[in-house]
mmCIF file of the C-alpha atoms, coordinates in Angstrom:
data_MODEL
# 
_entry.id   MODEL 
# 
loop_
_atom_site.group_PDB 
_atom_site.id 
_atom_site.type_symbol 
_atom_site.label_atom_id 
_atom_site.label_alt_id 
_atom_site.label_comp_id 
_atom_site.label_asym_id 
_atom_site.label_entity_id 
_atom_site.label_seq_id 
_atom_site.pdbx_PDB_ins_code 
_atom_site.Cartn_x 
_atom_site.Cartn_y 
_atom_site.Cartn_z 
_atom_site.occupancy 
_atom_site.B_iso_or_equiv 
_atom_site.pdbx_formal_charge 
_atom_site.auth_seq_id 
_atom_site.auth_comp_id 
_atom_site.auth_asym_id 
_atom_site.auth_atom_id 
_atom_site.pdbx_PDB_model_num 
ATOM 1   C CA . UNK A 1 1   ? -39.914 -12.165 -38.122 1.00 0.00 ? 1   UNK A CA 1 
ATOM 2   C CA . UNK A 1 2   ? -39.546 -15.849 -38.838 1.00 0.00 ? 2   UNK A CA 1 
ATOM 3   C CA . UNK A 1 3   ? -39.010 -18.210 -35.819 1.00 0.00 ? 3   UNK A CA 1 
ATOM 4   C CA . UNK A 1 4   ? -35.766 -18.688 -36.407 1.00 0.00 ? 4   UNK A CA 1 
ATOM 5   C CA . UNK A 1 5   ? -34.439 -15.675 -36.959 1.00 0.00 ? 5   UNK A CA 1 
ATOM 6   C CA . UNK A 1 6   ? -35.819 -14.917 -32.972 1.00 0.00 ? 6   UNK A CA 1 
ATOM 7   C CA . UNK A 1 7   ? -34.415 -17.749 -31.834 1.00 0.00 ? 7   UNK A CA 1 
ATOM 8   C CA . UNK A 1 8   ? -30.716 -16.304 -33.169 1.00 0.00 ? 8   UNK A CA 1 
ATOM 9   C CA . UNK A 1 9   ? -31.616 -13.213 -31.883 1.00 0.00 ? 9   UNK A CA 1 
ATOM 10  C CA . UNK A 1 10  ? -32.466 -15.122 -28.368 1.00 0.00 ? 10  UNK A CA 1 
ATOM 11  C CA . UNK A 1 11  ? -29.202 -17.135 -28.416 1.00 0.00 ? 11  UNK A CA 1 
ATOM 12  C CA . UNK A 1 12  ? -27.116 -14.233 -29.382 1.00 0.00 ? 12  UNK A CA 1 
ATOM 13  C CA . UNK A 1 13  ? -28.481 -11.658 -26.763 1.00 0.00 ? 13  UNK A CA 1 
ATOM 14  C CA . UNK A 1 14  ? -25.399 -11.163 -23.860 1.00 0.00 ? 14  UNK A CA 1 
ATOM 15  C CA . UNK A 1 15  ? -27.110 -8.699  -20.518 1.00 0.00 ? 15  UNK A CA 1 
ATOM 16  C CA . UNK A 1 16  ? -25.068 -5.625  -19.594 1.00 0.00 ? 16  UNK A CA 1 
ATOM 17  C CA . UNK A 1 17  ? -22.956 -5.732  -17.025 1.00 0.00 ? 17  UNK A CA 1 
ATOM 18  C CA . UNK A 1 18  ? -23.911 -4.017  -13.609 1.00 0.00 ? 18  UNK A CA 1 
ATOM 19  C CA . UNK A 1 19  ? -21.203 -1.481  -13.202 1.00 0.00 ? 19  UNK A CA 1 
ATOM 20  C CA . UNK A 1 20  ? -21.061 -0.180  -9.206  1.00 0.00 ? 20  UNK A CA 1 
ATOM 21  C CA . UNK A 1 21  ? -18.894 2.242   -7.549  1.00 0.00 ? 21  UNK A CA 1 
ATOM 22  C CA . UNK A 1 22  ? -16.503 1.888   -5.056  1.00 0.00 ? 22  UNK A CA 1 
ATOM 23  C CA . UNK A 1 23  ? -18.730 2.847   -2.443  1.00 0.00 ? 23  UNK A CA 1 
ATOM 24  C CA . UNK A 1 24  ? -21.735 0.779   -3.578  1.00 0.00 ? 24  UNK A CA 1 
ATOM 25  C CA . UNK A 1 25  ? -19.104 -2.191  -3.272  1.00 0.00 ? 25  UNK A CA 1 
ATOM 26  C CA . UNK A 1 26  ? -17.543 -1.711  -0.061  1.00 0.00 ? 26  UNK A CA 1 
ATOM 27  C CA . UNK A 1 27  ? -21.448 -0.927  1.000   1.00 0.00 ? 27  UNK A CA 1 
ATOM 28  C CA . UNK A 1 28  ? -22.377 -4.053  -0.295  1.00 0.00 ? 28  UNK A CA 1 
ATOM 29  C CA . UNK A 1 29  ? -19.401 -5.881  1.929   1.00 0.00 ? 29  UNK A CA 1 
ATOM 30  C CA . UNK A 1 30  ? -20.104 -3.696  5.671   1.00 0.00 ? 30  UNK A CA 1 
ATOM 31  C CA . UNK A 1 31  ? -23.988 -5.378  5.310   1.00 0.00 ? 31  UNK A CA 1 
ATOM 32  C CA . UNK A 1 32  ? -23.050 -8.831  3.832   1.00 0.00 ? 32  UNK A CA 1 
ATOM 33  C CA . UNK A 1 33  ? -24.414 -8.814  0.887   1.00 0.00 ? 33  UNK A CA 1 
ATOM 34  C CA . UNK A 1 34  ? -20.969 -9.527  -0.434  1.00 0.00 ? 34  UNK A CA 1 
ATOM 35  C CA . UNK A 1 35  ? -18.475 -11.885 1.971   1.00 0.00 ? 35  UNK A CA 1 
ATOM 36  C CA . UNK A 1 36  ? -15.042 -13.498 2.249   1.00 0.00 ? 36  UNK A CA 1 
ATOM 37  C CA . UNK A 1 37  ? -16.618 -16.691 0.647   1.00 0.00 ? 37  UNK A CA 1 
ATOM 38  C CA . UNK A 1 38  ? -17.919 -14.992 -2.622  1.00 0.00 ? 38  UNK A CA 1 
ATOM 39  C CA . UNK A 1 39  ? -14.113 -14.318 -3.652  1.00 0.00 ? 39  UNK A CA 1 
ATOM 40  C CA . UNK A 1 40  ? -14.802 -11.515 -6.218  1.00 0.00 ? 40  UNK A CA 1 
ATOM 41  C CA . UNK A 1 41  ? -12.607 -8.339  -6.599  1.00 0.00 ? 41  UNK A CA 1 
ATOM 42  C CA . UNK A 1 42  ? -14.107 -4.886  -8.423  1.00 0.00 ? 42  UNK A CA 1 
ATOM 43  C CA . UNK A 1 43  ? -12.357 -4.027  -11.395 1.00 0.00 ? 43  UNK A CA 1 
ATOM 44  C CA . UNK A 1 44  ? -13.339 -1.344  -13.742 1.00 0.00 ? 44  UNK A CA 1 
ATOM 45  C CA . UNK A 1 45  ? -16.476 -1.387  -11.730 1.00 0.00 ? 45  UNK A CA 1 
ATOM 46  C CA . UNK A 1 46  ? -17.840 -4.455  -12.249 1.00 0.00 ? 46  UNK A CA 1 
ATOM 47  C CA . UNK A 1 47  ? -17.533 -7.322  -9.749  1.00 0.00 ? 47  UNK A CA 1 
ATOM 48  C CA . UNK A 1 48  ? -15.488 -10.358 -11.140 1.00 0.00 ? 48  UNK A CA 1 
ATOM 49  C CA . UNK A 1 49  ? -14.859 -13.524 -9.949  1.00 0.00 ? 49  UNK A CA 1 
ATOM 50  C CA . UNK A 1 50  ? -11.297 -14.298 -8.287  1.00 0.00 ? 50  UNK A CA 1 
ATOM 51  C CA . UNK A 1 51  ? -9.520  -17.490 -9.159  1.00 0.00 ? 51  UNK A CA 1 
ATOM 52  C CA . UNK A 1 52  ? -9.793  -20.348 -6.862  1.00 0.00 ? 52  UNK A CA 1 
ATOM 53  C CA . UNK A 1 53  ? -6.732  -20.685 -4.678  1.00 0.00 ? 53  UNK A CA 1 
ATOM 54  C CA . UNK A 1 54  ? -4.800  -23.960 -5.190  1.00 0.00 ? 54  UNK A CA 1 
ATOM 55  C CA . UNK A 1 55  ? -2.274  -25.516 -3.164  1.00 0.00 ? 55  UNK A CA 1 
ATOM 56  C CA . UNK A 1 56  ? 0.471   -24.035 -5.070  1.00 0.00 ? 56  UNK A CA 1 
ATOM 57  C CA . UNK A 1 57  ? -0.879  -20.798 -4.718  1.00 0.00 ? 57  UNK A CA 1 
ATOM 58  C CA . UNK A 1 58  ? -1.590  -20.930 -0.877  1.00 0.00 ? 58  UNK A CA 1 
ATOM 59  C CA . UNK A 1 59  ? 1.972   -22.090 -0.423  1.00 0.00 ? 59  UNK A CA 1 
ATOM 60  C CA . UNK A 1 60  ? 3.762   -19.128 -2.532  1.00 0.00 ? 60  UNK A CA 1 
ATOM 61  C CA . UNK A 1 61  ? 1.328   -16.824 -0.740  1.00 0.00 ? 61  UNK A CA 1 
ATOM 62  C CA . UNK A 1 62  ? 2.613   -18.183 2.856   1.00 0.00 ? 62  UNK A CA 1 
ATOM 63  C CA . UNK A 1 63  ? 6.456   -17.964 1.400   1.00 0.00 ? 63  UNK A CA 1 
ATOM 64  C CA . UNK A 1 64  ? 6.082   -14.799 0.865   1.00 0.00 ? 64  UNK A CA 1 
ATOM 65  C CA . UNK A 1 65  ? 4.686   -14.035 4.237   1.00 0.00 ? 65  UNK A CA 1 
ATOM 66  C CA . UNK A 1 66  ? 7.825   -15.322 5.847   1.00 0.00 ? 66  UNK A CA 1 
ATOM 67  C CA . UNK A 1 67  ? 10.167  -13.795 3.165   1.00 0.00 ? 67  UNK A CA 1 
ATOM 68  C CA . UNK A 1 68  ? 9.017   -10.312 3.923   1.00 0.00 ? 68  UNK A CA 1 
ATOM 69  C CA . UNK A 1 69  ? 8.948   -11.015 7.832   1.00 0.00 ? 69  UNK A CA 1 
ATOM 70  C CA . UNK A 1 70  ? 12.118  -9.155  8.541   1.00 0.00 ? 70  UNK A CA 1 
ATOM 71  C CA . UNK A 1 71  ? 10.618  -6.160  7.172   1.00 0.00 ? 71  UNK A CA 1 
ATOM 72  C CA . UNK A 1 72  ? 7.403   -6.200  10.195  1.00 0.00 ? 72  UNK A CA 1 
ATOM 73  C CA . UNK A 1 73  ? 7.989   -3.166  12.089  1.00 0.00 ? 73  UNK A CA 1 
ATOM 74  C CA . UNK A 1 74  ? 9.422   -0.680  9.037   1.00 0.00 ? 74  UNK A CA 1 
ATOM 75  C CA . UNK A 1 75  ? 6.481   -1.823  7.080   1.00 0.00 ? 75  UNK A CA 1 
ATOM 76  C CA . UNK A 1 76  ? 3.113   -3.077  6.806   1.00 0.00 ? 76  UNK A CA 1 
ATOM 77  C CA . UNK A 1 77  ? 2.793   -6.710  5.493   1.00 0.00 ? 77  UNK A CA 1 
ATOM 78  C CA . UNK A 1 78  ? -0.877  -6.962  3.509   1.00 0.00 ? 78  UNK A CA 1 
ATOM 79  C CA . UNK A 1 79  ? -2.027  -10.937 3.121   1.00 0.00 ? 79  UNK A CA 1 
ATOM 80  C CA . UNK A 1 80  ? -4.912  -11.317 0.782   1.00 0.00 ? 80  UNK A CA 1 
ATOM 81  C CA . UNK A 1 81  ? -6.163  -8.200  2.078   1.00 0.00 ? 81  UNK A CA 1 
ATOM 82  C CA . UNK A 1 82  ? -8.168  -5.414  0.376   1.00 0.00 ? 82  UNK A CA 1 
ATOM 83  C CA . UNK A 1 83  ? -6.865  -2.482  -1.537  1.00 0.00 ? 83  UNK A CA 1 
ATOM 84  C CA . UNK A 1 84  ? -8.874  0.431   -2.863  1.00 0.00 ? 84  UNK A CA 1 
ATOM 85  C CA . UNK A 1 85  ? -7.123  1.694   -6.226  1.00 0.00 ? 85  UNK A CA 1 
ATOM 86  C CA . UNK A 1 86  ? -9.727  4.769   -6.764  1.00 0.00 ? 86  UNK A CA 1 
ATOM 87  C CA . UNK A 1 87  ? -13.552 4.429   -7.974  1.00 0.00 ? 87  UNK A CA 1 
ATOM 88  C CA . UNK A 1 88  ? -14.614 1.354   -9.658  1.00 0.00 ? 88  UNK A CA 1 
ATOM 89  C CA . UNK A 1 89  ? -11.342 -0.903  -8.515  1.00 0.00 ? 89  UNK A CA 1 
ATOM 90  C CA . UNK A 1 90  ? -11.388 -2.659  -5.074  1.00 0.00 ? 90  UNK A CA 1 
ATOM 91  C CA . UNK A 1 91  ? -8.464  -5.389  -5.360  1.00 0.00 ? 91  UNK A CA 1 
ATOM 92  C CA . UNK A 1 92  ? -7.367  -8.152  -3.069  1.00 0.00 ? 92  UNK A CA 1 
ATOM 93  C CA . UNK A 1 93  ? -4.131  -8.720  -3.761  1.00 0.00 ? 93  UNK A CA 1 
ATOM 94  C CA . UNK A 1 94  ? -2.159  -12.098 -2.987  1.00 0.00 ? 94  UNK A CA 1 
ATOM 95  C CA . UNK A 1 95  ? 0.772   -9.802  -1.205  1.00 0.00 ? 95  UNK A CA 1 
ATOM 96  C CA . UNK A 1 96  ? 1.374   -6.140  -0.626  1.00 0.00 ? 96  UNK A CA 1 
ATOM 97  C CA . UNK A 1 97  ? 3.634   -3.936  1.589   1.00 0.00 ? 97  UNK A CA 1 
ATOM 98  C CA . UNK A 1 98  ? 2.272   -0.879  3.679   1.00 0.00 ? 98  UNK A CA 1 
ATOM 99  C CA . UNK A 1 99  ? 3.361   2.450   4.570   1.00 0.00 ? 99  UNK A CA 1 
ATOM 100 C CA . UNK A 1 100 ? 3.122   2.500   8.234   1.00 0.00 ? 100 UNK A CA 1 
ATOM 101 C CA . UNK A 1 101 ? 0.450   5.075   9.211   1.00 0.00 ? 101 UNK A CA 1 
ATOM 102 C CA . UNK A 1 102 ? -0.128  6.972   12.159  1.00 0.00 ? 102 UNK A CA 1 
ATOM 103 C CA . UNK A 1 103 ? -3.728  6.243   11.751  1.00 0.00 ? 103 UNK A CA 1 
ATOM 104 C CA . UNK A 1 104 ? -3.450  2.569   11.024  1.00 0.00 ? 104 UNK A CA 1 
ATOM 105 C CA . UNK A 1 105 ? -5.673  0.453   9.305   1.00 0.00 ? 105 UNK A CA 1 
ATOM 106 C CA . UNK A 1 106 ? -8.811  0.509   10.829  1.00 0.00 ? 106 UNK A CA 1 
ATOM 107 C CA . UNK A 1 107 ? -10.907 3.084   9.273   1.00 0.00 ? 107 UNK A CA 1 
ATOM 108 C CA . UNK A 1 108 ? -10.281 2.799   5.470   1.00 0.00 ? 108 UNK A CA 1 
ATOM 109 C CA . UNK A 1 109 ? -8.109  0.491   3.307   1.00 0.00 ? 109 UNK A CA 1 
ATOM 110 C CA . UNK A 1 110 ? -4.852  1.165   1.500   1.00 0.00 ? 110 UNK A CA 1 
ATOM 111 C CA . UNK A 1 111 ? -5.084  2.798   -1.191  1.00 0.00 ? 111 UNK A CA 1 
ATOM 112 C CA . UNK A 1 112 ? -2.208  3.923   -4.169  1.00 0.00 ? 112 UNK A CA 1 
ATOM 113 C CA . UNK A 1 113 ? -0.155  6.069   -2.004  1.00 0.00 ? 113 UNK A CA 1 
ATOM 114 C CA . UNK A 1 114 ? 0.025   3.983   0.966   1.00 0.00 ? 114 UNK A CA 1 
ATOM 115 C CA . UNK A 1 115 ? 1.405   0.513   -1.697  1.00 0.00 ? 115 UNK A CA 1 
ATOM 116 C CA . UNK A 1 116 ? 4.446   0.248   -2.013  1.00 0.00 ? 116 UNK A CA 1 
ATOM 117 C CA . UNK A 1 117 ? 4.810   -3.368  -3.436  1.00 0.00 ? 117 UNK A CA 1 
ATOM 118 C CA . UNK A 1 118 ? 1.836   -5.281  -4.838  1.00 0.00 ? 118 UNK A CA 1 
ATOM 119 C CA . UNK A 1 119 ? 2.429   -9.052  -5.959  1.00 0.00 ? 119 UNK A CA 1 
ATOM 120 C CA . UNK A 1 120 ? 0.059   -11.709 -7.549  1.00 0.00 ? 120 UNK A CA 1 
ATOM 121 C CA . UNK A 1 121 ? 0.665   -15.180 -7.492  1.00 0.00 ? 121 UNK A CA 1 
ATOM 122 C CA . UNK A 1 122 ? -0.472  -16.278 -10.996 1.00 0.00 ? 122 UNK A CA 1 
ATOM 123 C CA . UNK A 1 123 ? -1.373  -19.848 -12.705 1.00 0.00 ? 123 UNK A CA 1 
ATOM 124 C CA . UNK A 1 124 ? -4.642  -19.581 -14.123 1.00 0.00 ? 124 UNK A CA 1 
ATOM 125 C CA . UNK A 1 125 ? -4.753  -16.132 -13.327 1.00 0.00 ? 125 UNK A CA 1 
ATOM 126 C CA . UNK A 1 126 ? -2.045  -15.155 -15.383 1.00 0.00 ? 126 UNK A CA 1 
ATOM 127 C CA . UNK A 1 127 ? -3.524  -13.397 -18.172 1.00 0.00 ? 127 UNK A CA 1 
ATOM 128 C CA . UNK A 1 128 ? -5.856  -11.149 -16.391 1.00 0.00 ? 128 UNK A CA 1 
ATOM 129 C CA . UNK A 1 129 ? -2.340  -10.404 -13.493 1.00 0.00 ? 129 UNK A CA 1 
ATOM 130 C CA . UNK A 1 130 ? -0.533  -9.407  -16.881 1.00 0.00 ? 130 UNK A CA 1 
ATOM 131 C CA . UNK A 1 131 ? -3.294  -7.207  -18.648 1.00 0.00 ? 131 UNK A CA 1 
ATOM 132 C CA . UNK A 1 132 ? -6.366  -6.116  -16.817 1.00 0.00 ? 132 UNK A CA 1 
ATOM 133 C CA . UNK A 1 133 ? -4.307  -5.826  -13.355 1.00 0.00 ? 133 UNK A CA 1 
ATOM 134 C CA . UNK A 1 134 ? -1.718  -4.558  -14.416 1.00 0.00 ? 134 UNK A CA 1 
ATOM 135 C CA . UNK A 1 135 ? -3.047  -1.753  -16.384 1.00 0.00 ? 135 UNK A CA 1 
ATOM 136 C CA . UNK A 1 136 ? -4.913  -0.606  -13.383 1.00 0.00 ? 136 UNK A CA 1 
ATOM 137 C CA . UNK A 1 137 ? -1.914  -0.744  -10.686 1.00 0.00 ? 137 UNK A CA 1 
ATOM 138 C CA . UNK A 1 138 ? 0.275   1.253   -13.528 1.00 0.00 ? 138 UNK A CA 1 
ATOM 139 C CA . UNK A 1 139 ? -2.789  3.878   -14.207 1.00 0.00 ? 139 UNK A CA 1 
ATOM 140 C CA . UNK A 1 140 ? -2.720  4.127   -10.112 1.00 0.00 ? 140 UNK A CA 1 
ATOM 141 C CA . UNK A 1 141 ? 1.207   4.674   -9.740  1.00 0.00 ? 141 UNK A CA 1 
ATOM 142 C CA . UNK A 1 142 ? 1.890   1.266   -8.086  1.00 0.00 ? 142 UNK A CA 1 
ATOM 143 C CA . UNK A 1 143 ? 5.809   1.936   -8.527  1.00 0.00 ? 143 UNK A CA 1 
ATOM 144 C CA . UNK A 1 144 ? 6.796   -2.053  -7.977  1.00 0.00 ? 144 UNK A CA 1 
ATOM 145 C CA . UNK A 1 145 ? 4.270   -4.866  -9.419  1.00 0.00 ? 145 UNK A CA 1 
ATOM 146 C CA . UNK A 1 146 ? 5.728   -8.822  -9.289  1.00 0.00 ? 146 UNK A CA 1 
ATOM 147 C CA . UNK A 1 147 ? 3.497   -11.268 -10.469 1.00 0.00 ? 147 UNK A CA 1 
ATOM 148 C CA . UNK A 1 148 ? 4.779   -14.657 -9.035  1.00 0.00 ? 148 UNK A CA 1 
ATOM 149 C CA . UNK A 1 149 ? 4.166   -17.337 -12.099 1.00 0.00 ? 149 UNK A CA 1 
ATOM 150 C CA . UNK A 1 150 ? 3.638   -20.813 -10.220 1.00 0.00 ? 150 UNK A CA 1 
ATOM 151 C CA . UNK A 1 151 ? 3.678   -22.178 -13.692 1.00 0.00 ? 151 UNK A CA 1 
ATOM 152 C CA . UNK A 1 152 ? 7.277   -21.168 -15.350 1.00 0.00 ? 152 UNK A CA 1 
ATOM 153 C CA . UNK A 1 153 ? 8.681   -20.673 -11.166 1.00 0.00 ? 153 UNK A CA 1 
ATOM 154 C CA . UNK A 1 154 ? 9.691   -17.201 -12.038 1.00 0.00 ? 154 UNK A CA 1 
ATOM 155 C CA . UNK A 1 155 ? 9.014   -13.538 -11.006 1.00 0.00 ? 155 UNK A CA 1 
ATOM 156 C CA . UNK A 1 156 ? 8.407   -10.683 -13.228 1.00 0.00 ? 156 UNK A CA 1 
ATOM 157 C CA . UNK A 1 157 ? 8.395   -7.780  -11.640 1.00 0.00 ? 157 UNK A CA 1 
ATOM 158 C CA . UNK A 1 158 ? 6.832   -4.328  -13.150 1.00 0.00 ? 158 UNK A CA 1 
ATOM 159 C CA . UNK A 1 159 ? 8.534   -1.097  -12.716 1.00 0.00 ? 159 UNK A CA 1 
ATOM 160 C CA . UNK A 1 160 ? 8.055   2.662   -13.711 1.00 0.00 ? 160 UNK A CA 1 
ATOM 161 C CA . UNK A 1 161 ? 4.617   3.087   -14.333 1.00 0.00 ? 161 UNK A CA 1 
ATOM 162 C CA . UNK A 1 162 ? 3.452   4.804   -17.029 1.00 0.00 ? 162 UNK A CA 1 
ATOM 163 C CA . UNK A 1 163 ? 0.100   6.037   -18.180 1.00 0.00 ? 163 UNK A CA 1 
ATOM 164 C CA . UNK A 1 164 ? -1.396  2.296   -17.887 1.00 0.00 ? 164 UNK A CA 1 
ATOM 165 C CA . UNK A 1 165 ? 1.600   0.369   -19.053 1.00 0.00 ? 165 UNK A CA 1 
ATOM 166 C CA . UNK A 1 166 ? 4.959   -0.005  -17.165 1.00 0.00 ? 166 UNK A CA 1 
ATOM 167 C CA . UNK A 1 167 ? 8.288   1.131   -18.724 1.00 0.00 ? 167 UNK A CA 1 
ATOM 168 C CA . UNK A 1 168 ? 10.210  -1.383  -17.098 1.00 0.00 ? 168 UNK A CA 1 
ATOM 169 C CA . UNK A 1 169 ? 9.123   -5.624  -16.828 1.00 0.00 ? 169 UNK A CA 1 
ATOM 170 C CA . UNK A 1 170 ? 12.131  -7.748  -15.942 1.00 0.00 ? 170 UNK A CA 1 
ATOM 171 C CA . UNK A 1 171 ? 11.592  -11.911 -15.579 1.00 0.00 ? 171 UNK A CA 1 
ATOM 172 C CA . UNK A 1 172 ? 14.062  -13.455 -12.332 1.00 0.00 ? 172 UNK A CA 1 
ATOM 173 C CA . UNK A 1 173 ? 14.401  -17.065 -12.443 1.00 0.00 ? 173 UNK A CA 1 
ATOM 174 C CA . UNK A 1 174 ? 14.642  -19.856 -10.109 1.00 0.00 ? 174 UNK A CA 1 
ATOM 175 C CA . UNK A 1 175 ? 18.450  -19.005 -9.209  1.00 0.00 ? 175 UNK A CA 1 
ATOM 176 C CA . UNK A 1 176 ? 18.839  -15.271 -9.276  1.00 0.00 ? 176 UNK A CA 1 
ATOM 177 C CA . UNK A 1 177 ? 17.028  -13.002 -6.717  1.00 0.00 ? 177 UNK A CA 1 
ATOM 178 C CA . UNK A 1 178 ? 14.396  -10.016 -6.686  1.00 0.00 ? 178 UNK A CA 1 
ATOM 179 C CA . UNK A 1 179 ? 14.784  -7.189  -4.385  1.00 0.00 ? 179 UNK A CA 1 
ATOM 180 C CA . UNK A 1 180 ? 11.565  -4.451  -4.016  1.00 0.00 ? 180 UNK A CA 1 
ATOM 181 C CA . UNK A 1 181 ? 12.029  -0.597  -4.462  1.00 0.00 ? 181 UNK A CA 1 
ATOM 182 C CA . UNK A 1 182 ? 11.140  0.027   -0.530  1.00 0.00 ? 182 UNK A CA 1 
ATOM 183 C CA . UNK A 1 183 ? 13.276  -1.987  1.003   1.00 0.00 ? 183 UNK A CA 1 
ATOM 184 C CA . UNK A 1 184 ? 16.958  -1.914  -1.168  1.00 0.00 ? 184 UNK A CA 1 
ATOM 185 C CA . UNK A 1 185 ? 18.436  -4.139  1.443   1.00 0.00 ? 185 UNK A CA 1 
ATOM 186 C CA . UNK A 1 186 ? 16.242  -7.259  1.033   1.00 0.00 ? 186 UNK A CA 1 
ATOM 187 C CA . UNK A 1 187 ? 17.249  -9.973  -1.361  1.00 0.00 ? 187 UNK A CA 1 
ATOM 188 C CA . UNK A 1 188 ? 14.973  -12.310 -1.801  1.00 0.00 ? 188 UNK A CA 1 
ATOM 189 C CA . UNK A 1 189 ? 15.776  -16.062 -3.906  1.00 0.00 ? 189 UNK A CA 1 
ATOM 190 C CA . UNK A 1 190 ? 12.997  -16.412 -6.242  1.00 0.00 ? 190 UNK A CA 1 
ATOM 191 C CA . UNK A 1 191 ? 13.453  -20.035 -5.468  1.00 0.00 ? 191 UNK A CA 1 
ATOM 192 C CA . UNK A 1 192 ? 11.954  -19.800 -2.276  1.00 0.00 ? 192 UNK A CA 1 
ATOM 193 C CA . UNK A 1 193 ? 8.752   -18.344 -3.340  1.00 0.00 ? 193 UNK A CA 1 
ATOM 194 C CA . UNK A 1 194 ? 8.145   -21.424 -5.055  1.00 0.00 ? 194 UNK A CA 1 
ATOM 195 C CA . UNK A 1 195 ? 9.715   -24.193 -2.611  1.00 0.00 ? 195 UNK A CA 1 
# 
């Protein structure tokens, strides 16, 4: 083989991804291996880097925080907190709400049937909130997806999951409101997510 035709081989070579279960993940977080700082998620069982959190983002994230306040005590509010969507997909979504549970918290995360709203606040996340994410919440029955787009200020919210597509996707602008599946009597101004 000619020099050059190993130096093409060389430059064209890409390594295999290290795919890991859900338990070698969440092993590799209880002894540090893996911590808060590292910001990755496991998706399809590989670990991928999150996004970088801008202002923007923080600031929709704490909106939201105080939008769903006067839902604390029928439900759970989840802040950047971890999910676990079945083996190979370990999220941290920006938002979620909880089913209370008598156990609480403490000894495992949430997983599908304990979600009962998941939202992402998406710039340059966007694409990967609209496919790879939400394939995976439909395929796990998450029954109300929003992704909150900093960019266009608007909120599209996924419904009726099916397979690993939703049936339903509906875009509210700055000016109408959204209201989640779990909690009919909340209207919240899309607006404010973004103020």
């Amino acid at each position: 083989m000619a020099s050059s035709d190993l130096t093409s081989h060389v430059w064209q070579y890409t390594p295999s991804q290290w795919h890991c279960s859900t338990q070698q993940y969440l092993r590799m977080i209880e002894t540090g291996v893996l911590g808060p700082a590292d910001r990755v998620e496991l998706i399809d069982g590989v670990i991928t880097p999150m996004s970088p959190s801008g202002p923007a983002h923080t600031n929709a994230v704490m909106q939201l925080n105080e939008l769903f306040s006067p839902l604390i005590g029928r439900m759970k509010l989840l802040v950047q907190g971890t999910v676990n969507l079945g083996d190979g997909q370990i999220f941290d979504p920006d938002f979620a709400l909880l089913r209370i549970r008598n156990e609480g918290y403490a000894q495992r995360h949430a997983e599908p049937a304990d979600i009962l709203l998941i939202i992402e606040v998406a710039d340059t996340s966007l694409q990967k909130d609209r496919q790879v994410k939400q394939r995976v919440y439909a395929r796990s029955g998450i029954a109300d997806y929003w992704i909150a787009d900093l960019d266009r200020k608007a909120m599209i919210v996924h419904r009726e999951p099916e397979g690993e597509a939703y049936n339903r996707i509906e875009t509210s602008h700055v000016g109408q409101t959204v209201t989640p599946l779990a909690a009919p009597d909340l209207s919240l101004p899309v607006q404010q997510v973004f103020a």
